[in-house]
Each structure stands twice: as C-alpha cells, then as structure tokens.
C-alpha positions in Angstrom: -18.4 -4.9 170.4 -17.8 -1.4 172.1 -19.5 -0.3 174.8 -21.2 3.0 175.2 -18.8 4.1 177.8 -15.7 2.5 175.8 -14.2 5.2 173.0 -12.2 4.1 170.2 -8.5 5.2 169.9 -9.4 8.0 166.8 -11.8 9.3 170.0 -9.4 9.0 172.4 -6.8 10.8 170.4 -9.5 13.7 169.8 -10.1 13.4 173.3 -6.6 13.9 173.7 -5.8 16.9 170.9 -9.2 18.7 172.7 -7.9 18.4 176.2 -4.1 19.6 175.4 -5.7 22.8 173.3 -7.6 23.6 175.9 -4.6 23.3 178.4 -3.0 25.6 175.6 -5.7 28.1 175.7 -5.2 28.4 180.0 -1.5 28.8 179.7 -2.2 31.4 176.9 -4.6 33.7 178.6 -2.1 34.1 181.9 0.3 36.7 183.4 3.9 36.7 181.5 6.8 37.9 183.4 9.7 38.7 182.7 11.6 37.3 185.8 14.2 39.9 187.3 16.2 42.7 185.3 17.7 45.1 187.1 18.2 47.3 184.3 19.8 50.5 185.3 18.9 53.4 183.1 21.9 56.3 183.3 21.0 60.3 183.4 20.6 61.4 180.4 19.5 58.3 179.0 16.0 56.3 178.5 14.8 53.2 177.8 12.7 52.0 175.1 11.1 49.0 176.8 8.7 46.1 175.3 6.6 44.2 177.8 5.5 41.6 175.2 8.7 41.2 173.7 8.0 42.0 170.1 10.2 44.6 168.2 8.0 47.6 169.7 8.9 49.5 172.6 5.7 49.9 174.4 7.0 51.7 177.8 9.3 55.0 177.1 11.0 55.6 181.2 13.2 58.4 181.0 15.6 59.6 183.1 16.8 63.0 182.1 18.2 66.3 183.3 16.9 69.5 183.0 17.5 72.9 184.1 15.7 72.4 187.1 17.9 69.3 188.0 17.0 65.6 187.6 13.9 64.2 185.9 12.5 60.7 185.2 9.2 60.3 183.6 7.0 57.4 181.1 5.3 57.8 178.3 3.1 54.9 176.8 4.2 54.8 172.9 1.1 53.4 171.3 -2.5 54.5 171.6 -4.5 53.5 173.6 -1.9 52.5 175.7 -2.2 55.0 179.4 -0.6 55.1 182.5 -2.3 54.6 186.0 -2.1 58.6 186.8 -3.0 61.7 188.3 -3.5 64.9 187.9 -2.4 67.8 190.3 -1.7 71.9 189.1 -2.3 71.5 186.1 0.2 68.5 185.1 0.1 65.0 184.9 1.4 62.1 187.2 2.7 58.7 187.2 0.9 57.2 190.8 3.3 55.2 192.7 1.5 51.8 193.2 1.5 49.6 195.9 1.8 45.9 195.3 -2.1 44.5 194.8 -3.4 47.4 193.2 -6.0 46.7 190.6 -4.4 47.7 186.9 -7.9 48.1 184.7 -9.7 50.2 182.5 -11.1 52.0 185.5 -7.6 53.1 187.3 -5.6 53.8 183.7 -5.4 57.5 182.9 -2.9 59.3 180.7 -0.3 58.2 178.2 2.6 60.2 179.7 3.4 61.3 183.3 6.1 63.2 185.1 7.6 60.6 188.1 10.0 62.6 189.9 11.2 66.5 189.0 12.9 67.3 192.0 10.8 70.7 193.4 9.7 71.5 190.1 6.8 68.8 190.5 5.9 68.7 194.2 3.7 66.3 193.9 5.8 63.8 192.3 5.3 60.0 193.9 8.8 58.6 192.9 11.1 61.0 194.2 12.4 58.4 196.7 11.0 55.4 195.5 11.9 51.5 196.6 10.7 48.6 194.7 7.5 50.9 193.5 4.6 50.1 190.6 3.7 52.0 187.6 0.6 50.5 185.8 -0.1 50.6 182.6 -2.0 49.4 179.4 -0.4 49.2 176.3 -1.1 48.0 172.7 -0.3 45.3 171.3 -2.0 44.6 167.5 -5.7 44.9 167.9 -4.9 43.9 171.3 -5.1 46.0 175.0 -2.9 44.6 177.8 -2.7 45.9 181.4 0.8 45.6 182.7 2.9 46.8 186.4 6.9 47.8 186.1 8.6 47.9 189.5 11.5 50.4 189.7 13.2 52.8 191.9 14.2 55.5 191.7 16.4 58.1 193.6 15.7 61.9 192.1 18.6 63.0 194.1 21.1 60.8 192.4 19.7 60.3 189.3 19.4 56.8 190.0 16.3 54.4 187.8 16.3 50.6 188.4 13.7 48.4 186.1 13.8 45.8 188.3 11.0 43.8 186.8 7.2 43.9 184.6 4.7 41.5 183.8 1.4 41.9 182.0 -2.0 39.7 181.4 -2.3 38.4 178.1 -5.9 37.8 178.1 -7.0 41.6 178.2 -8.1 41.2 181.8 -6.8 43.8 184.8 -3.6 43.2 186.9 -3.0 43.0 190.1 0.5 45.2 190.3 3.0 42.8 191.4 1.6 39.7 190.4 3.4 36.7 188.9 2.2 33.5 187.2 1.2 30.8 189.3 3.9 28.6 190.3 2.5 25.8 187.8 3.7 28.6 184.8 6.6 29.5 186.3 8.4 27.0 184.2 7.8 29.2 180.8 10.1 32.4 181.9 12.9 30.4 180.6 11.9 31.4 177.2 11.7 34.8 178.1 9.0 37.3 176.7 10.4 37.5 173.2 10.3 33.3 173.2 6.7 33.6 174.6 6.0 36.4 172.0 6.8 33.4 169.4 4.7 31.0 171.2 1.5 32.9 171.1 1.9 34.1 167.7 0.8 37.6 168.4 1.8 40.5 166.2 1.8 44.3 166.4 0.3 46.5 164.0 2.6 48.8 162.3 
C-alpha cells in the first residue's frame, strides 16, 4: 500500500508538468535583451527599431539634418508607448539616463523627443553622449512594456550608435541598463524575434 507521503507516478508526473510551468511562467515574466548591436544609423537616415522582436517597429531614432545642422531625435510609434522626457521652452526632450534609473509609469512622459539639435535645442542631453539611456514604454498587443536603449551619439559628426535595449516582459518598471540574471543569460541565443515566438505574444494591428 502507499503511504500518505508516497505519490504515485500520474502525481509525480503532475508534480512534474506543475513545477516546469511554473519555471516557465519565471523565465517568461523577466528582462529580454537583446545582447550587443552596435547598429550605426547614417545622417539622413533612421531606424525603425522593435524591442520585442515582432514585425512592428516600436522605437523610431532618427538621425537627420536640417537647416540648422544635425539632429537626432525618438519617437515611440504606438500609443501609449512614451519616452522618459522633459520639457524646457516650450519643447520636448529625450532625458539622458544614467545606468539604474527607474523606467516606470511615474518617470515616462511624451511619445516624441528632440535628443540633440546642435544650438537650436540648448537643452538637448545627447549632444555628446557615451554609452547613454533613453527609457521608454512601448506597446505591444494589449500589452505596456518599459524598456532602456543605450546609444551615443556625437551632434557634431552626425554620429548614432544603438549599442544595445532590453525591456521587462511582465509590465513591471526597468532599471535602465539592466540585463537578465545570469541564470537567463542562456536564452539571447534565440534573439528577441526567437523569444517573441516563444512567448507567443502578438501585436494588435
């Protein structure tokens, strides 16, 4: 006979099936990475880029030129998607983030913000930025994600370097420049798209 503390193998295999969903459930609701880039965007140009990997860009970074010289800028595409910002004269700001700054609902702002115009935005925090954070939330089906990019960017030159993002796929806040922990790290070989799969997420159209 079987004791109280004894399970039979149908038990064990529950047991088993509850356990690894659960395990499932912790990886899912983690921060995805997408491991280094360095993805230089030319003058003139911009870059259409998707944090979560599905066919929507949800990060528009810009790097243009206009009469009063050189410009860079982001633009969240998708309501409610907004940038950590600020406001000074009138206009509206990307803020230059320092690793370990909190990305949340409180600290998130604007959809669209100028980064660095040269004198024609003073107040500009990436007109000489190295290895700087944007933060961000963006959509993602009836989902909200908070998300950093670190870039730099040289006004001067016209220089913008995507050097890497990450955001946290259980709705919860950021810190900007966090990675997964190193138990995780093994999953950025599939990449964002590959994780996209994984976790069965859609966008709405």
């Amino acid at each position: 006979a079987m004791s109280s503390n004894e399970s039979s193998p149908r038990g064990a295999y529950a047991l088993a099936a509850g356990a690894a969903a659960a395990a499932a459930a912790a990886a899912d609701a983690s921060i995805v990475y997408s491991g280094v880039q360095d993805i230089s965007i030319n003058q003139f140009n911009s870059l259409n880029l998707s944090l979560d990997g599905d066919a929507y860009g949800d990060l528009l970074l810009k790097n243009y030129v206009f009469g009063g010289g050189n410009y860079q800028g982001a633009t969240v595409n998708f309501f409610p998607g907004k940038l950590v910002t600020f406001s000074a004269n009138g206009l509206s700001y990307v803020s230059a983030l320092s690793a370990g700054f909190s990305i949340d609902a409180s600290s998130v702002g604007t959809f669209f913000g100028s980064m660095a115009y040269g004198g024609a935005n003073p107040n500009a925090q990436f007109n000489n930025a190295s290895n700087a954070y944007l933060g961000l939330s963006f959509a993602s089906g009836a989902n909200v994600y908070y998300g950093w990019v670190r870039v730099s960017i040289n006004n001067a030159t016209g220089s913008f370097v995507v050097h890497d993002f990450a955001y946290e796929n259980s709705g919860a806040g950021i810190a900007a420049g966090a990675v997964p922990a190193p138990g995780a790290l093994g999953l950025l070989a599939l990449g964002p798209a590959g994780l996209g799969i994984l976790r069965g997420r859609t966008r709405q159209a």
